[in-house]
PyMOL Python script that loads the backbone (N, CA, C, O; Angstrom):
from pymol import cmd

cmd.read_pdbstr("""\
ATOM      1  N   UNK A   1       7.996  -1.400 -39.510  1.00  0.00           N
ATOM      2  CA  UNK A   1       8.220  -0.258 -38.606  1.00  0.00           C
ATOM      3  C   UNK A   1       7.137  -0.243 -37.514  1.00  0.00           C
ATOM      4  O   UNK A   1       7.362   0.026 -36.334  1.00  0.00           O
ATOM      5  N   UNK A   2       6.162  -0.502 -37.934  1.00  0.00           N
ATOM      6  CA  UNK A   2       4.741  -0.101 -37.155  1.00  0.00           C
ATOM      7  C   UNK A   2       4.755  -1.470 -35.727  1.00  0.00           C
ATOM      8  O   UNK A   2       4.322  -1.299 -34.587  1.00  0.00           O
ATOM      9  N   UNK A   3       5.471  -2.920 -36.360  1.00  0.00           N
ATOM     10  CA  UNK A   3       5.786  -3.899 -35.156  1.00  0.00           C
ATOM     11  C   UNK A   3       6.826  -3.497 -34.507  1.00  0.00           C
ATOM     12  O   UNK A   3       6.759  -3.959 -33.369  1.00  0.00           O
ATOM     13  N   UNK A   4       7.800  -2.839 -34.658  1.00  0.00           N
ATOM     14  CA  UNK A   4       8.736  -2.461 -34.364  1.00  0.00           C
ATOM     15  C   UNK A   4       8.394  -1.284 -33.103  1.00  0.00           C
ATOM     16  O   UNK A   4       8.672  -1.587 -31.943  1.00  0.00           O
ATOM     17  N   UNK A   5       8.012  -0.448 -33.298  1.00  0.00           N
ATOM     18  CA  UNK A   5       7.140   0.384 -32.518  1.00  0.00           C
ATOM     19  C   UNK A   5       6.256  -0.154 -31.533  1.00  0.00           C
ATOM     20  O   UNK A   5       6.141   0.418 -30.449  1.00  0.00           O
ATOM     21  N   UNK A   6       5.561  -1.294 -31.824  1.00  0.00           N
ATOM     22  CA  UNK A   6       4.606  -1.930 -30.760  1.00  0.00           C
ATOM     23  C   UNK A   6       5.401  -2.949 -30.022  1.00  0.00           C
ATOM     24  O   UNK A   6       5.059  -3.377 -28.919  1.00  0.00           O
ATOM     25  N   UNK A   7       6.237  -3.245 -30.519  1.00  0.00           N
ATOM     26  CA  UNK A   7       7.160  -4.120 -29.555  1.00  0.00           C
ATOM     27  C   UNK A   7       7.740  -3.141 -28.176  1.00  0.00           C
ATOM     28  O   UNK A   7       7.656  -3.332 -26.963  1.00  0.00           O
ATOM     29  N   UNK A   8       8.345  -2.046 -28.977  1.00  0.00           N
ATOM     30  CA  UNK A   8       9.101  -1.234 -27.899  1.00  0.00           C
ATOM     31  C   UNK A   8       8.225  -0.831 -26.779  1.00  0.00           C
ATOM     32  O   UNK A   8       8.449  -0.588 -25.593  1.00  0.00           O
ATOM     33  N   UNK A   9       7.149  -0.833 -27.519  1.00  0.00           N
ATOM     34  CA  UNK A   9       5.473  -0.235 -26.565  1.00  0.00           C
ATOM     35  C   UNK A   9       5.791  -0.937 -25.173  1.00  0.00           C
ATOM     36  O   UNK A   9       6.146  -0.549 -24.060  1.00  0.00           O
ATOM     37  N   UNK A  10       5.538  -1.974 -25.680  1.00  0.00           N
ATOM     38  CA  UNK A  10       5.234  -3.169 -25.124  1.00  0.00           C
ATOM     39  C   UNK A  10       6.379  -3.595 -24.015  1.00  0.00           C
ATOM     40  O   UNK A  10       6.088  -3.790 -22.835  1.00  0.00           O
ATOM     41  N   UNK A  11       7.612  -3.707 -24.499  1.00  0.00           N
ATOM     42  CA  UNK A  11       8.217  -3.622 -23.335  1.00  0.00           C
ATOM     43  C   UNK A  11       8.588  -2.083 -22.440  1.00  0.00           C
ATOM     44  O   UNK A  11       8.784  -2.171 -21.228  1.00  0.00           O
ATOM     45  N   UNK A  12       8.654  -0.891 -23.040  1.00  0.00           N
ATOM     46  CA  UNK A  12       8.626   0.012 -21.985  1.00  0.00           C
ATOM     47  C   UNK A  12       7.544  -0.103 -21.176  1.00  0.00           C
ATOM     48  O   UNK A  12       7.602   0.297 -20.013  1.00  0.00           O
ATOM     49  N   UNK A  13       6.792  -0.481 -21.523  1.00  0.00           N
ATOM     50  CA  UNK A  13       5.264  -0.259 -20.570  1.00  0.00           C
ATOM     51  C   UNK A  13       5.165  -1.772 -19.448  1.00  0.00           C
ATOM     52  O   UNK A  13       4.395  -1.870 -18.492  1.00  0.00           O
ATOM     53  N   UNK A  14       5.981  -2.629 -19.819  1.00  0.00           N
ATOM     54  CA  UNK A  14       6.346  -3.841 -19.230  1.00  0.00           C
ATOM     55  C   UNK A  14       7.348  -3.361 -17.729  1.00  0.00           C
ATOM     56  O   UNK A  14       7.162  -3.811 -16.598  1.00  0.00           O
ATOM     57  N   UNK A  15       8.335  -2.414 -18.106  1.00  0.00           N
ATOM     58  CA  UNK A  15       9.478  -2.000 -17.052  1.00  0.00           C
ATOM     59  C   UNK A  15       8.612  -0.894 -16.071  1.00  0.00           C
ATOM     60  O   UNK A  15       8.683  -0.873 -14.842  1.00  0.00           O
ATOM     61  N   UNK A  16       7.795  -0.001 -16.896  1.00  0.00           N
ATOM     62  CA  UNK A  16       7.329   0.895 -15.766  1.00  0.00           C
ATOM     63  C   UNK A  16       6.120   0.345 -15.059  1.00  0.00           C
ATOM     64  O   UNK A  16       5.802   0.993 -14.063  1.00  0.00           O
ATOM     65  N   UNK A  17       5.279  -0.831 -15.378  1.00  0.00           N
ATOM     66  CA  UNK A  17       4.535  -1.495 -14.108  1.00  0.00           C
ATOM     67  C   UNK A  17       5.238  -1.935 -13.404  1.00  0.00           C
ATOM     68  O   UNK A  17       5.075  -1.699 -12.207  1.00  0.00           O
ATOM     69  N   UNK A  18       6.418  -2.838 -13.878  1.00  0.00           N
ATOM     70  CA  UNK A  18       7.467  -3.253 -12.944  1.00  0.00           C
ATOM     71  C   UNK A  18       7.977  -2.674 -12.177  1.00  0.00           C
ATOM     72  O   UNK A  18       8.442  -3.274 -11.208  1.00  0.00           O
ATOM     73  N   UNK A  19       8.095  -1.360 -12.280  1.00  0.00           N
ATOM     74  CA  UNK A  19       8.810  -0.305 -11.545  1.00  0.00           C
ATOM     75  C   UNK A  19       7.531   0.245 -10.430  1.00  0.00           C
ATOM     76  O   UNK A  19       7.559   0.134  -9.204  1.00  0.00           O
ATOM     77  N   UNK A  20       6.442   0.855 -11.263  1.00  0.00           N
ATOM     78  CA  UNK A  20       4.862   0.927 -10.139  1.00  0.00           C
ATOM     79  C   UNK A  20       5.068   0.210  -9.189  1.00  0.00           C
ATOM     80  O   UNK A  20       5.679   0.647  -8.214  1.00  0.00           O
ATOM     81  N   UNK A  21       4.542  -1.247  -9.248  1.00  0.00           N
ATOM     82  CA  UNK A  21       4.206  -2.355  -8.570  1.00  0.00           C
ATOM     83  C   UNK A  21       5.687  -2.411  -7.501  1.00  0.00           C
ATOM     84  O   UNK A  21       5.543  -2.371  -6.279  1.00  0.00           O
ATOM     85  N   UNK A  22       6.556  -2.472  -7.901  1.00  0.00           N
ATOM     86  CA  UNK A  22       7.771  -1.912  -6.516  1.00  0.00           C
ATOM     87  C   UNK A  22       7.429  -1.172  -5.740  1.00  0.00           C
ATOM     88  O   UNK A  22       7.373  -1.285  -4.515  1.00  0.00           O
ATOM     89  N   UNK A  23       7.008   0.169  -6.812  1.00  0.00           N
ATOM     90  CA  UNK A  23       7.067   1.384  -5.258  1.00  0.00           C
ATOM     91  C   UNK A  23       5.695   1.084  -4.485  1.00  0.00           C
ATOM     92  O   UNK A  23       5.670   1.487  -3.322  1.00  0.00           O
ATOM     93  N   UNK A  24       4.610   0.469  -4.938  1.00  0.00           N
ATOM     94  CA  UNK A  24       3.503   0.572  -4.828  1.00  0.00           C
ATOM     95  C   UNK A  24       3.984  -0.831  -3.437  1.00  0.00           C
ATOM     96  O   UNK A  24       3.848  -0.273  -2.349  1.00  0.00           O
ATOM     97  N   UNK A  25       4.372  -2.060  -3.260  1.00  0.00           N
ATOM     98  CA  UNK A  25       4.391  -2.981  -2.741  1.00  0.00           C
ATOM     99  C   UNK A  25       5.225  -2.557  -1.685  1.00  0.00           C
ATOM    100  O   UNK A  25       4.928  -3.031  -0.588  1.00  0.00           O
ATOM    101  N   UNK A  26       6.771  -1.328  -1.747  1.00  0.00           N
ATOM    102  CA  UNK A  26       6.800  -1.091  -0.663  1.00  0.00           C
ATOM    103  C   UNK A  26       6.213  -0.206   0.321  1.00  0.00           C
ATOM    104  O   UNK A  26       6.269  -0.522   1.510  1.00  0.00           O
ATOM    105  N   UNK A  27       5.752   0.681   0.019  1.00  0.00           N
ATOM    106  CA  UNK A  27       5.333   0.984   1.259  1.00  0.00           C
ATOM    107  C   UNK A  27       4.287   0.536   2.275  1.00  0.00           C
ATOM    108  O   UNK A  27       3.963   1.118   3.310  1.00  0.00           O
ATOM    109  N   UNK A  28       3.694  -0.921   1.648  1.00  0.00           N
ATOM    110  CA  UNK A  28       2.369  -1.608   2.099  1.00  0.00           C
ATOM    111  C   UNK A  28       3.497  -2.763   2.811  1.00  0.00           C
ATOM    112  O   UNK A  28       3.367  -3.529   3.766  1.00  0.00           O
ATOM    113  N   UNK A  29       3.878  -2.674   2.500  1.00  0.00           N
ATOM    114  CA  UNK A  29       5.018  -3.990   3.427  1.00  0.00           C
ATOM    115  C   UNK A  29       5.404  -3.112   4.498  1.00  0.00           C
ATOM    116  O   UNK A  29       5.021  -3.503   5.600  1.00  0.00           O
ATOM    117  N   UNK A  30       6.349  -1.548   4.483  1.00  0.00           N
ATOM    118  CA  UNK A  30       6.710  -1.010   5.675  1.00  0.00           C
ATOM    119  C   UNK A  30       5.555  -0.682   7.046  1.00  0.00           C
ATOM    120  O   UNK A  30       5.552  -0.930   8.252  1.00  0.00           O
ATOM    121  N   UNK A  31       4.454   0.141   5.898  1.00  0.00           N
ATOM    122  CA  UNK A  31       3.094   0.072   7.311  1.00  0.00           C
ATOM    123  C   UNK A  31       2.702  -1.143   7.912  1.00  0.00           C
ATOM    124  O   UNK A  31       2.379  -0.910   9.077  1.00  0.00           O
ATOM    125  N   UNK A  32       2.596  -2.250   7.648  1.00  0.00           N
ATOM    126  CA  UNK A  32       2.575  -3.481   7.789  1.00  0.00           C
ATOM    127  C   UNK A  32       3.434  -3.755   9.346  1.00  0.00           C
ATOM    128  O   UNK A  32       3.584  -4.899   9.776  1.00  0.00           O
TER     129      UNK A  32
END
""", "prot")
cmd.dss("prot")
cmd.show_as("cartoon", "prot")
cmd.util.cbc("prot")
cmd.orient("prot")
Protein backbone atom coordinates (compact mmCIF):
# COMPACT_ATOMS: atom_id res chain seq x y z
CA UNK A 1 0.00 0.00 0.00
CA UNK A 2 2.60 2.43 1.26
CA UNK A 3 4.52 1.87 -2.68
CA UNK A 4 1.44 2.20 -4.03
CA UNK A 5 0.89 5.60 -2.55
CA UNK A 6 4.45 6.77 -3.43
CA UNK A 7 4.11 5.83 -6.86
CA UNK A 8 0.89 7.90 -7.29
CA UNK A 9 3.03 10.69 -5.40
CA UNK A 10 5.28 10.53 -7.78
CA UNK A 11 3.52 10.75 -10.80
CA UNK A 12 0.91 13.45 -9.74
CA UNK A 13 3.71 15.60 -8.77
CA UNK A 14 5.39 14.60 -12.23
CA UNK A 15 2.03 16.19 -14.25
CA UNK A 16 1.81 19.34 -12.10
CA UNK A 17 5.61 20.48 -12.82
CA UNK A 18 4.70 19.59 -16.19
CA UNK A 19 1.86 21.68 -16.09
CA UNK A 20 4.09 24.75 -13.92
CA UNK A 21 6.89 24.66 -16.34
CA UNK A 22 4.12 25.33 -19.34
CA UNK A 23 2.56 28.17 -17.77
CA UNK A 24 5.78 29.34 -16.43
CA UNK A 25 7.66 29.02 -20.19
CA UNK A 26 4.78 30.79 -21.71
CA UNK A 27 4.66 33.84 -20.79
CA UNK A 28 8.65 34.28 -21.05
CA UNK A 29 8.38 33.32 -24.71
CA UNK A 30 5.33 35.99 -25.29
CA UNK A 31 7.43 39.06 -23.53
CA UNK A 32 10.22 37.92 -25.55
Amino acid sequence: MVTLFVVSTVVVYGFVMKYVLQNVTKPAQSTK
